[in-house]
N, C-alpha and C positions, 0 to 999 in steps of 0.2 A: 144516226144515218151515215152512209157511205158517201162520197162526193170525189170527184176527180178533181184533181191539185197538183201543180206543176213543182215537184219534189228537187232540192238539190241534193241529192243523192251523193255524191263527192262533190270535193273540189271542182267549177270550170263544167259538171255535167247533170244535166238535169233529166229528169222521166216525170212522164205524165202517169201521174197513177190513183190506185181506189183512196182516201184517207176519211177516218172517220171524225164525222164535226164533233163539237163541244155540245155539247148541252147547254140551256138557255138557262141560265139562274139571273138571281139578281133585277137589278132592269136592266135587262137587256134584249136585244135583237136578232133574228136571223137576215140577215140579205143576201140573198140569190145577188149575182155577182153578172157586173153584161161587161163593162171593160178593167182594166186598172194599167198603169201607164207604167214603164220601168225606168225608174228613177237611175242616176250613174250611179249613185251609192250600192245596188243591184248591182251592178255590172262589176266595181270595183270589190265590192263584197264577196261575189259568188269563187272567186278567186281567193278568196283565203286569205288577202293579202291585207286587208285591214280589221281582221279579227272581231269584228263588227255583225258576220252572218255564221252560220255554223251548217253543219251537213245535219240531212233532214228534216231541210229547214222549208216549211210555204211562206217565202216574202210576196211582194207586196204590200204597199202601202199608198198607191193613189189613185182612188178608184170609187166606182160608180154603181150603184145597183138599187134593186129594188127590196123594199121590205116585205117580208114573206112571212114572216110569225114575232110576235112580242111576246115575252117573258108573261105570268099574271099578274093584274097591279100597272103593266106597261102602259103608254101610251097608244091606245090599240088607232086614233088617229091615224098612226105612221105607217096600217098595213095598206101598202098597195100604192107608197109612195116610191119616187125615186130620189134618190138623195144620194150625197157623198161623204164619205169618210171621216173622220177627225182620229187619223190614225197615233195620235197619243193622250192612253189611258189613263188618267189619274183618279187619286182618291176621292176627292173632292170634297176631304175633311178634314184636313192639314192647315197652318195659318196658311201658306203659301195658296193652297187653290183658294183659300177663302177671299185671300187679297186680290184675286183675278188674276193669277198668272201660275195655272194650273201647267201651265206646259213645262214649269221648271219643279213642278210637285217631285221630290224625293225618292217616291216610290213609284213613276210612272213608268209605264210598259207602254211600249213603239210596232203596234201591229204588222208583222211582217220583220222585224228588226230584233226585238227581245226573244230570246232561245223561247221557246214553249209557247208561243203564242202565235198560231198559225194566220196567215197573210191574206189577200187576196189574189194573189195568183191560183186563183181557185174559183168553183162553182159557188159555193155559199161561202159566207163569215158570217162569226157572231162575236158580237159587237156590244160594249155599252150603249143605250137611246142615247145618251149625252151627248156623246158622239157622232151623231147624226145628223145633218143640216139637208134641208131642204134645196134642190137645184130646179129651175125651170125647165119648160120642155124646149123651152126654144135655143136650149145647148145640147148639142149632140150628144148622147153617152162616153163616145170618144174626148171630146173635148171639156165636159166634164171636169176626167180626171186630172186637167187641169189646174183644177183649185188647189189643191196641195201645194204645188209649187209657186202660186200666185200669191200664196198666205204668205208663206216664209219670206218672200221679199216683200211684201205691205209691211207684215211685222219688221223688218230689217228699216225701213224707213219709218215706221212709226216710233223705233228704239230710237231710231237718230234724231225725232223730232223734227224733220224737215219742212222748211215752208218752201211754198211757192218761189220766192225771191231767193231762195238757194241755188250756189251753184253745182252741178254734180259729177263727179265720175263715176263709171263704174268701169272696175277693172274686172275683165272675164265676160265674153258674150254667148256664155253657155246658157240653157236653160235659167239658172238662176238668177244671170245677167239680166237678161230679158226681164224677169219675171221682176226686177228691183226696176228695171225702169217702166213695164207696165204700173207698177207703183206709184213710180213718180209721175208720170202723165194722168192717174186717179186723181193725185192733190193738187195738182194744176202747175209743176213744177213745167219749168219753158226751156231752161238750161240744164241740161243735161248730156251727155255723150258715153257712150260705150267702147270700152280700148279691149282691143282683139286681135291678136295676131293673126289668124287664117283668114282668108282672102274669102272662101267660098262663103264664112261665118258671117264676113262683114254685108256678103251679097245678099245672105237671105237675111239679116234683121234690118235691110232696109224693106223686106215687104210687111214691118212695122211701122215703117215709116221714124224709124229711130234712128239718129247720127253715130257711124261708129267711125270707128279712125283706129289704124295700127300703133300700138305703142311706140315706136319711132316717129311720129309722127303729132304726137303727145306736145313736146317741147315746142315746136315750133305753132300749135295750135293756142298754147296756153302764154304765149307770148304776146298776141292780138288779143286776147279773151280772158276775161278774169279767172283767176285762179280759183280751183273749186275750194267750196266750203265744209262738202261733205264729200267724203270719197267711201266707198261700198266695195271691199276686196270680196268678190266672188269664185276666188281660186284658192288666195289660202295658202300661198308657196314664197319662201324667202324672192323670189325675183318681185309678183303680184305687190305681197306688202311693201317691199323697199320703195315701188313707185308710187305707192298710196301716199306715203312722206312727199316722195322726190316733188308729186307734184301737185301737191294740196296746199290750203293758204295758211298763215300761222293760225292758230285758233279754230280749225279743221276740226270736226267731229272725224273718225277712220272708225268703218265700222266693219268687222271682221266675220262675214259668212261661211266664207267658202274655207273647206278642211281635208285640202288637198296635204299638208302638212303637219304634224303632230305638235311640230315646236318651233317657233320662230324669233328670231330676235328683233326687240325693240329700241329703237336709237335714240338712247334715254335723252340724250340733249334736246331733240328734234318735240318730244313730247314737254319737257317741263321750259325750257326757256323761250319756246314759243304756246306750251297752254294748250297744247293738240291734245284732244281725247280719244283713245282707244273702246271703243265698245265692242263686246259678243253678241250676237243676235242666232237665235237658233230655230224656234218654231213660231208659234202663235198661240193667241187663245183662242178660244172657244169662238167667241164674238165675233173677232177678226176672220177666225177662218169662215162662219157662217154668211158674216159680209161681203167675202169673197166670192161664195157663190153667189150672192146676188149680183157685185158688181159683173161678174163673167155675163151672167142672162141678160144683162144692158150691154155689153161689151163682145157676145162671141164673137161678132163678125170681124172686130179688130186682133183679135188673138185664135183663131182660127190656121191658121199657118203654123201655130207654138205644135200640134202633133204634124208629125212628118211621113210615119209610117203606122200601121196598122198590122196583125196578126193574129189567126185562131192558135188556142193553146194547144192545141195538139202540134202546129209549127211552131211555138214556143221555142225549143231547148236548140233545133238550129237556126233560131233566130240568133240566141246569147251568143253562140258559136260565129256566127258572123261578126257578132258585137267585140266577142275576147280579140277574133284577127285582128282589129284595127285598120281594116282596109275598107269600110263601110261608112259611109258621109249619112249622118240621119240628125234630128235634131231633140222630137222626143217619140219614142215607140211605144205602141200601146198594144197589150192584146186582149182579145175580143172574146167574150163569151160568144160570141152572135155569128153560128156556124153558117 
């Protein structure tokens, strides 16, 4: 069948056009598609500039819908459920998935992301069942798409092993900022802080009710207040990392999400003579992301504010066009099957 799907057609320009779905093999799923949210990786993507998206490409990857048809053999349960994504595909017959940490499976493919696997910036996908978690009705479809980025920070603190009694930074109050300290507030962390240069950034994650402070403003904070024990770089840029050191305690877990940078240097003294740990953290599992939607349905009313703006795909392609200017304040954009 035919479907409209919001094409990158070049570089920087997108068209809404006919494209025809996959076929359902395997166990897998059809889902009629109602929102998916545009992650920056999109926006920096669509540009060409991090060789990460390619032309004629349907991205998308955080998103919400309902299931419309199972494979035979499937889980037919799932027809006429809503649920969200687990937009990375793995084998699930590798030792790696077998050990439960399929999101670093060898061979996975990133719906929306890997060439040839079209996204959900579209009406339908189809999708592995595996990949499919259950969402309640009492989150919006908008909010929802959500979960995606609520995973990868739960996982970024689950990597770092955090307790309660830790202390925290996070450096970067973007999306994914957020999305590490809704994490920490799940496991009951009390100290935590979010360093963020923009003024307007720091106004609206206080309708989180989260502490952020300008990175000047760092030193003199962490001078009254114990120095953190885990710091979370969600930017990913030689300035970002440099402060993760500058102002972390010795024996710091630095836990490296954000890949604003391909390559950065590490200040080998600062790691071995004081025993500071460097971790990657990337996606989640399966579990993790599924737990997230549940925590979201106890939780929408406090993360409610994480979408900013809304749009049907047909405004899509001058939406991105706002987004490439950089003269547009938004936090995260979703758009909406729901004409």
């Amino acid at each position: 069948m035919s479907h409209q799907s919001l094409v990158l057609t070049h570089f920087n320009q997108f068209e809404v056009k006919e494209r025809t779905l996959v076929e359902l093999t395997g166990d897998s799923a059809k889902v009629k598609i109602l929102a998916t949210a545009i992650c920056g990786s999109d926006i920096h993507g669509s540009t060409g500039s991090t060789g990460r998206r390619f032309t004629d490409q349907v991205m998308g990857h955080e998103t919400c819908g309902i299931v419309e048809k199972v494979s035979p053999g499937s889980n037919s349960d799932l027809l006429g459920k809503r649920v969200v994504i687990n937009p990375v595909i793995s084998c699930h017959q590798c030792e790696i998935c077998s050990s439960g940490k399929e999101y670093l499976c060898r061979s996975r493919k990133v719906l929306g992301v890997t060439k040839g696997i079209d996204g959900a910036f579209a009406q339908y996908v189809v999708v592995p069942t595996a990949n499919l978690a259950l969402i309640g009705d009492e989150v919006s479809s908008t909010l929802a798409t959500a979960v995606e980025p609520l995973a990868v920070g739960y996982h970024a603190v689950v990597r770092a092993d955090v307790k309660p009694s830790d202390t925290v930074l996070i450096i970067g109050g973007g999306p994914i900022g957020q999305a590490i300290a809704f994490a920490c507030a799940r496991i009951g962390v009390r100290n935590f802080v979010i360093s963020e240069p923009s003024e307007s950034k720091r106004k609206f994650i206080l309708s989180f009710a989260f502490m952020s402070l300008a990175p000047s403003d760092l030193s003199g904070f962490f001078e009254s207040s114990a120095r953190p024990t885990v710091v979370f770089d969600a930017v990913g840029n030689a300035h970002s990392f440099s402060d993760a050191f500058k102002f972390s305690d010795i024996a710091a877990r630095i836990v490296l999400v954000g890949m604003d940078s391909p390559d950065l240097a590490i200040p080998s003294y600062e790691v071995s003579a004081d025993e500071r740990s460097v971790l990657g953290s990337y996606c989640y599992t399966n579990k993790e992301f599924a737990e997230t939607a549940q925590w979201l349905g106890a939780n929408s009313q406090l993360v409610a504010p994480f979408i900013s703006d809304v749009t049907p795909m047909r405004d899509a392609p001058e939406m991105f066009e706002k987004l490439h200017s950089g003269n547009f304040e938004y936090n995260r954009i979703v758009i909406s099957q729901d004409e």
